[in-house]
C-alpha positions in Angstrom: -11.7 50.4 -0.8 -12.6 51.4 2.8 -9.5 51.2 5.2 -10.0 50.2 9.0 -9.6 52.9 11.5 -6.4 52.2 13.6 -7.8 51.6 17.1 -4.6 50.9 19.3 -3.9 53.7 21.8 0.0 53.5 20.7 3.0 53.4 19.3 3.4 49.2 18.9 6.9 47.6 19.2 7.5 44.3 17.4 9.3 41.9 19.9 9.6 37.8 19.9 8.5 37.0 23.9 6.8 33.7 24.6 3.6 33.8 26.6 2.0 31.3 29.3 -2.1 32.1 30.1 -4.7 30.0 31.3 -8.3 31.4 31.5 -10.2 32.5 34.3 -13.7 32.8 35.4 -15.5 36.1 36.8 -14.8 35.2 40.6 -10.8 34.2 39.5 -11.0 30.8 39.7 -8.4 28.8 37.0 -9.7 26.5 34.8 -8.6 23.2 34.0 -5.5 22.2 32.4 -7.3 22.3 28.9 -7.4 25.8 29.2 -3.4 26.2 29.2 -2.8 29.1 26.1 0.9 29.3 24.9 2.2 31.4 22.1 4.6 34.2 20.8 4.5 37.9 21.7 4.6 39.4 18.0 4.3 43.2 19.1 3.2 45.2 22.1 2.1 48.4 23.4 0.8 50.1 26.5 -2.8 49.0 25.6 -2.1 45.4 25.0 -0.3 43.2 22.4 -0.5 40.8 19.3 -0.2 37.0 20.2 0.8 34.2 17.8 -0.9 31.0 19.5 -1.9 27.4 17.5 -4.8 27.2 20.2 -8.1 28.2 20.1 -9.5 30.7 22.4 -12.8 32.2 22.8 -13.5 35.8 22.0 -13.6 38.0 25.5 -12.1 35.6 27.4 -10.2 36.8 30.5 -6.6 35.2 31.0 -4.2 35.1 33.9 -1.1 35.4 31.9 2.8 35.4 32.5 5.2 37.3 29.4 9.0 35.9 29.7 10.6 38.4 27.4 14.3 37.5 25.9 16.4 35.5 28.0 14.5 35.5 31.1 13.1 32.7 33.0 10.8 34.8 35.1 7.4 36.1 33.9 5.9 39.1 34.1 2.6 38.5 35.6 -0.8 39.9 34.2 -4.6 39.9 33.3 -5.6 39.8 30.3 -8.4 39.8 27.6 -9.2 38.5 24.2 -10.3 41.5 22.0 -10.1 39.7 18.8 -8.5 37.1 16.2 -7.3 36.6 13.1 -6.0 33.9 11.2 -2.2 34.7 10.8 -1.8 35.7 7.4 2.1 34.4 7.9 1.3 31.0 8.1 -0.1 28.2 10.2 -1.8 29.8 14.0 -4.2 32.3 14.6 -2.9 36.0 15.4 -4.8 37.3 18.9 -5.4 41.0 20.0 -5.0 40.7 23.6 -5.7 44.0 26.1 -4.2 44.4 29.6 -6.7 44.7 32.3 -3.9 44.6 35.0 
């Protein structure tokens, strides 16, 4: 059986943070509402991170996103895009490679 070649630039660290995004277009304009993307942090790394969402999202997408890690109220503001998905193998959702931009 041929295995994948690991492709993540790093060590990844699995962590439980919630996550607020909404897309954006080319010239930064948001989108509407429908847009809104919410889901659990499952790992992360200096190249990006692993998202647990029940929405659909299209491939390459660009996202404005915040990341509230444990216990805070603030988010850590960001850019973001979709590198690829995966239905969770977990359960219900879909599991979704994101990579900072910003």
């Amino acid at each position: 059986m041929k295995r994948r070649r690991e492709k993540r630039s790093g060590r990844r660290y699995p962590v439980l943070w919630k996550l607020q995004g909404r897309g954006i277009s080319f010239l930064g304009f948001r989108q509407g509402d429908e847009e809104a993307l919410q889901g659990r942090v499952l790992n992360i790394n200096r190249g990006g991170l692993c998202l647990l969402t029940e929405q659909p999202i299209e491939k390459s997408a660009v996202l404005q996103c915040e990341i509230f890690p444990d216990g805070s109220h603030v988010g850590i503001p960001t850019v973001m895009e979709v590198r690829w998905m995966r239905q969770n193998p977990d359960g219900p959702g879909t599991n979704v490679g994101l990579r900072f931009l910003i």
